[in-house]
FIMILUM-877488 format. One line per field, with one value per residue (C-alpha): residue number from 1; x, y, z. Coordinates in pm, 1 decimal. Example, Ala and Ser with C-alpha at 12.3 -4.5 7.8 and 13.67 -1.06 7.14 Angstrom:
2
resi	c(1,2)
px	c(1230.0,1367.0)
py	c(-450.0,-106.0)
pz	c(780.0,714.0)
//
This chain:
235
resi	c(1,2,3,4,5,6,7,8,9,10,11,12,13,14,15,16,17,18,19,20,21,22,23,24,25,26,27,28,29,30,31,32,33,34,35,36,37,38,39,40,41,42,43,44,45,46,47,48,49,50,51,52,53,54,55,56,57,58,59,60,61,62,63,64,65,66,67,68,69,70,71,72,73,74,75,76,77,78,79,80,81,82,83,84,85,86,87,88,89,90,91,92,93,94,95,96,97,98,99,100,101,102,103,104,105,106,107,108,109,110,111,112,113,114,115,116,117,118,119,120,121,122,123,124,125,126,127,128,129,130,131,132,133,134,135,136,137,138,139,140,141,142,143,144,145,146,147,148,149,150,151,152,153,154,155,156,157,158,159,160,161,162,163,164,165,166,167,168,169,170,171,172,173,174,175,176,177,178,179,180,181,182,183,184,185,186,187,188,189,190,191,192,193,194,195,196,197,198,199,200,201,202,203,204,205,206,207,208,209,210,211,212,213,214,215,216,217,218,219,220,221,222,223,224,225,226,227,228,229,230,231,232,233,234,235)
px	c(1536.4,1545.2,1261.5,1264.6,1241.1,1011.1,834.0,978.5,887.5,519.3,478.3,627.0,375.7,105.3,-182.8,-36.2,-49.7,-403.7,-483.6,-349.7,-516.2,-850.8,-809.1,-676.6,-986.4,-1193.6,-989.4,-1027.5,-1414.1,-1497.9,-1231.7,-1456.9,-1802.8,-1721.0,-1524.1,-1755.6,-1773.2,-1558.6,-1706.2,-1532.8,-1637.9,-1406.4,-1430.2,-1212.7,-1211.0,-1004.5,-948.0,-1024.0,-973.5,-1285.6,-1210.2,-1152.6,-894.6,-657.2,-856.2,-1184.5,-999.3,-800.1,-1020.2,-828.2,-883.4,-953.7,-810.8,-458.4,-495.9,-354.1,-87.6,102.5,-114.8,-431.3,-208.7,-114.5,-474.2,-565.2,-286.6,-368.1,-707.2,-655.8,-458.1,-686.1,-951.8,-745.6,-679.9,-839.2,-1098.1,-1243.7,-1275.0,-1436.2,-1663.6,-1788.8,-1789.3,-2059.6,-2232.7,-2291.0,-1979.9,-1760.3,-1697.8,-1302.6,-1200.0,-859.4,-862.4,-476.6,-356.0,-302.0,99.2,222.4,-150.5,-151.1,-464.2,-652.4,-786.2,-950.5,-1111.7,-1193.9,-1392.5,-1425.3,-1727.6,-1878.9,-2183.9,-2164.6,-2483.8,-2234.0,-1944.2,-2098.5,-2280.2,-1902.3,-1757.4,-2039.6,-1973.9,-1616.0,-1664.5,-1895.0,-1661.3,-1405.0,-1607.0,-1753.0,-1395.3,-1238.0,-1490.2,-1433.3,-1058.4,-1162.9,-1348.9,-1105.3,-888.3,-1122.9,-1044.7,-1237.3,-1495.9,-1244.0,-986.6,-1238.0,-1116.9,-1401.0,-1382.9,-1535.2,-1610.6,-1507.4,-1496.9,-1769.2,-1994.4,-2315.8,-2221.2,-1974.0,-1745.6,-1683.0,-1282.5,-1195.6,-869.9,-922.9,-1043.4,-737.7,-529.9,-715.4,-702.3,-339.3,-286.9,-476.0,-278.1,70.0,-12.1,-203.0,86.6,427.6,223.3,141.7,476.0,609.8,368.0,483.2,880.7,802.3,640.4,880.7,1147.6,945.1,872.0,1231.4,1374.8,1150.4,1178.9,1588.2,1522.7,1308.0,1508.5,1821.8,1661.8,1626.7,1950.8,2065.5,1807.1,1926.9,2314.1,2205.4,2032.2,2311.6,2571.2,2357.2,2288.1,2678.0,2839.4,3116.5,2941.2,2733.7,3095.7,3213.5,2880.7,2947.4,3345.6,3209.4,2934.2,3209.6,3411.5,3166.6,3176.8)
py	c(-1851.3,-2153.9,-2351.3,-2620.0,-2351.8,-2183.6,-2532.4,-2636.0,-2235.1,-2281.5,-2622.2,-2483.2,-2185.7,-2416.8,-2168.3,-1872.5,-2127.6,-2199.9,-1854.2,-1735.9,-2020.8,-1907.5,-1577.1,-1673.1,-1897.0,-1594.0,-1337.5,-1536.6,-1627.8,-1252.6,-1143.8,-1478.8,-1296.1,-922.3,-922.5,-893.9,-1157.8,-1052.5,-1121.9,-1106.0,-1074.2,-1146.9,-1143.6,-1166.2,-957.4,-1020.3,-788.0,-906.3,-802.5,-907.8,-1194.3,-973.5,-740.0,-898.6,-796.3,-966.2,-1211.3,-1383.6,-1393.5,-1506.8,-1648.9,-1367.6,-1564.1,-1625.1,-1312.7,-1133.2,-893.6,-678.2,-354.7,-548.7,-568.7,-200.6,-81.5,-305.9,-232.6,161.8,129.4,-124.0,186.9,436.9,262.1,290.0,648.0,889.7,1082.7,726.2,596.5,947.6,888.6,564.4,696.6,1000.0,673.9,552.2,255.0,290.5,-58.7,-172.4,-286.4,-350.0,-371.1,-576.1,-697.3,-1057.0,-1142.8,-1355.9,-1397.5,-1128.5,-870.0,-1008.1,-792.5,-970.2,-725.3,-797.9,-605.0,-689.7,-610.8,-732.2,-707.6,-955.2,-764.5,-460.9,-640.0,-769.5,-476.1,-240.8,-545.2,-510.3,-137.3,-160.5,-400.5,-168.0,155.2,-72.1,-125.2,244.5,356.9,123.6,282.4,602.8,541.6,387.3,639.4,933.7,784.0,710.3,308.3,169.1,-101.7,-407.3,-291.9,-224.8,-389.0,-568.7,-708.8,-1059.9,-1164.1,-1470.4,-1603.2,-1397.9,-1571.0,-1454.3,-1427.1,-1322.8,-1564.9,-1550.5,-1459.0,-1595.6,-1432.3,-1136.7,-1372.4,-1634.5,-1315.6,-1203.0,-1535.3,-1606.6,-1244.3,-1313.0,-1633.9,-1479.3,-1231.5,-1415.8,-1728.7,-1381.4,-1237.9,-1557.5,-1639.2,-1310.4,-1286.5,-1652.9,-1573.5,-1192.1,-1430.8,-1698.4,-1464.0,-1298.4,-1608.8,-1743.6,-1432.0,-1410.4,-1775.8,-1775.6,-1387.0,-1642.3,-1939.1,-1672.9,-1519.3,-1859.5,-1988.1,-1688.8,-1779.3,-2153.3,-2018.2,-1780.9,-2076.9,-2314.4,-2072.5,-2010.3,-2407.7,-2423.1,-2479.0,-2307.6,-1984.4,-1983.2,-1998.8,-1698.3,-1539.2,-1525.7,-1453.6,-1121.8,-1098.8,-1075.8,-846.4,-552.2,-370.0)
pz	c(1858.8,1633.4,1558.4,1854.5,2110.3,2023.4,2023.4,2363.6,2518.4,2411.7,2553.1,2845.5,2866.8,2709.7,2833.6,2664.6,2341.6,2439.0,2512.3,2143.9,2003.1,2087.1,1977.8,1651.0,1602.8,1674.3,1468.4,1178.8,1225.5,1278.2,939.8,791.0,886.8,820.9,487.5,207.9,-102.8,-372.7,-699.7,-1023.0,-1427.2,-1707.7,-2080.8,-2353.4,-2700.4,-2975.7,-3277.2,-3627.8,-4035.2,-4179.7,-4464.6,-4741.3,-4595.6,-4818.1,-5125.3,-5301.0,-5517.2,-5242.3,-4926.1,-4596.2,-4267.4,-4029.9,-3714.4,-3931.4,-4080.3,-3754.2,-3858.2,-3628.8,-3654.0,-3485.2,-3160.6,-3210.1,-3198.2,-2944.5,-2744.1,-2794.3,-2677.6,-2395.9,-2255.9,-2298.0,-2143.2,-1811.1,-1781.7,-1565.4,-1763.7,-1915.1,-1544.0,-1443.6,-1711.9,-1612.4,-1291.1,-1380.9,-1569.0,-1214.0,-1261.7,-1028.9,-1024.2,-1007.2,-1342.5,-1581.7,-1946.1,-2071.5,-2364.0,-2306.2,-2378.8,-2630.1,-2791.5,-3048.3,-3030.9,-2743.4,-2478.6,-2140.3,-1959.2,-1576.0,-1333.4,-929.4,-688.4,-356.3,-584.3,-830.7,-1096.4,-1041.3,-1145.0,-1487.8,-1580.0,-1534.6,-1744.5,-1998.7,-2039.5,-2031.0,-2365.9,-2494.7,-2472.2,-2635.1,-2937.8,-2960.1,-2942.3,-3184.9,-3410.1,-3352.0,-3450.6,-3735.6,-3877.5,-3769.7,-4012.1,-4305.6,-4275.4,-4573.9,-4497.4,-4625.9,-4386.9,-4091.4,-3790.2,-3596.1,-3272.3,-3153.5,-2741.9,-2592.2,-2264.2,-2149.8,-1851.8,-1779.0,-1462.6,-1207.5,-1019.1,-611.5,-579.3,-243.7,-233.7,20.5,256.4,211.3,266.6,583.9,742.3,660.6,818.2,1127.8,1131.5,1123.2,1366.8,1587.9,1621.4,1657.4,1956.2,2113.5,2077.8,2198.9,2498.1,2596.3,2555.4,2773.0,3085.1,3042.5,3094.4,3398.2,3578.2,3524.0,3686.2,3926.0,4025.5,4008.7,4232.1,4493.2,4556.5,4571.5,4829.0,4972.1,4987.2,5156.3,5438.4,5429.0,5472.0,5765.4,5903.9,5880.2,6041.9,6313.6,6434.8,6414.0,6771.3,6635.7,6487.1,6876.3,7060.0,6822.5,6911.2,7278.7,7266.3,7029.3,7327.1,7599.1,7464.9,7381.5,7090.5)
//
């Protein structure tokens, strides 16, 4: 069915249109009133050499100073941060908030970490402890390994709101679903009782012409004479 029929069939059936319209319009109000607010908190950390990593007489720039092992570490415990037995142990912490921890691409050792909640206090205090357990464990690391204090990665936060931000993207989702549903059964429902009323309309004036024909061939002088020869003879 191309797209001009479709047209042509609902203006046809114009109350079936009407019909899905309204329920549409109420499908997407009640998705509107009963999803709950997403709310979302972000933050960014990136991974640092403190000045004199490069030794006392020749100081450098931590943020140029990003060499390839920064992303390495970050990169290590960006992943552990998202296995099981971390989650489970924010979880036993009482945050059971939704979160992801990624190495951003192309950026060198920079983590964002991003956590999602219909509570938006729940959703900053899992992305405040999610930071935190990145720190504690970078340290950890560092001092399984004996790193000496010059060569002591540090980490610095950016991009951190005090807030949360509203994420309207279930919603969008929902109504665009309700939409797409909504407008295939309407459509579906108006092509099923076009096709029923066409048959039943072409079944009608069938049986109506049939009628007409009898009609006709009985006010014919002709079919009346034939009538009474057949009469005459008997069966």
């Amino acid at each position: 069915m191309y797209f001009m029929d479709a047209v042509r069939l609902l203006l046809r059936r114009w109350y079936v249109a009407v019909i899905g319209l309204v329920l549409i319009v109420g499908g997407a109000a009640y998705a509107m009133k009963t999803l709950p607010t997403q709310y979302q908190a972000s933050g960014e950390m990136l991974f640092l050499l403190p000045p004199d990593a490069t030794g006392h007489a020749t100081p450098s720039n931590p943020y140029i100073n990003l060499v390839p092992g920064l992303t390495t570490t970050a990169s290590l415990i960006a992943t552990e941060s998202m296995t099981k037995d971390v989650i489970a142990q924010f979880a036993s912490e009482g945050f059971k908030t939704e979160y992801s921890v990624a190495l951003v691409p192309s950026t060198g050792p920079l983590l964002t970490i991003s956590t999602t909640d219909v509570d938006p206090a729940k959703a900053v205090a899992m992305r405040d402890r999610v930071m935190k357990w990145l720190k504690e464990r970078l340290d950890q690391r560092q001092k399984a390994v004996s790193v000496p204090a010059s060569q002591s990665i540090y980490t610095e936060d950016t991009n951190v709101g005090k807030g949360a931000e509203v994420v309207p993207g279930n919603k969008i989702r929902a109504l665009a679903g309700v939409a797409a549903a909504g407008g295939i059964l309407t459509l579906i429902a108006a092509f099923v009782l076009d096709k029923l009323l066409s048959r039943r309309k072409f079944v009608r004036d069938l049986k109506l012409a049939k009628v007409e024909d009898t009609d006709a061939e009985e006010a014919d002088p002709a079919f009346e004479a034939d009538k009474r020869v057949k009469a005459r003879r008997g069966p």
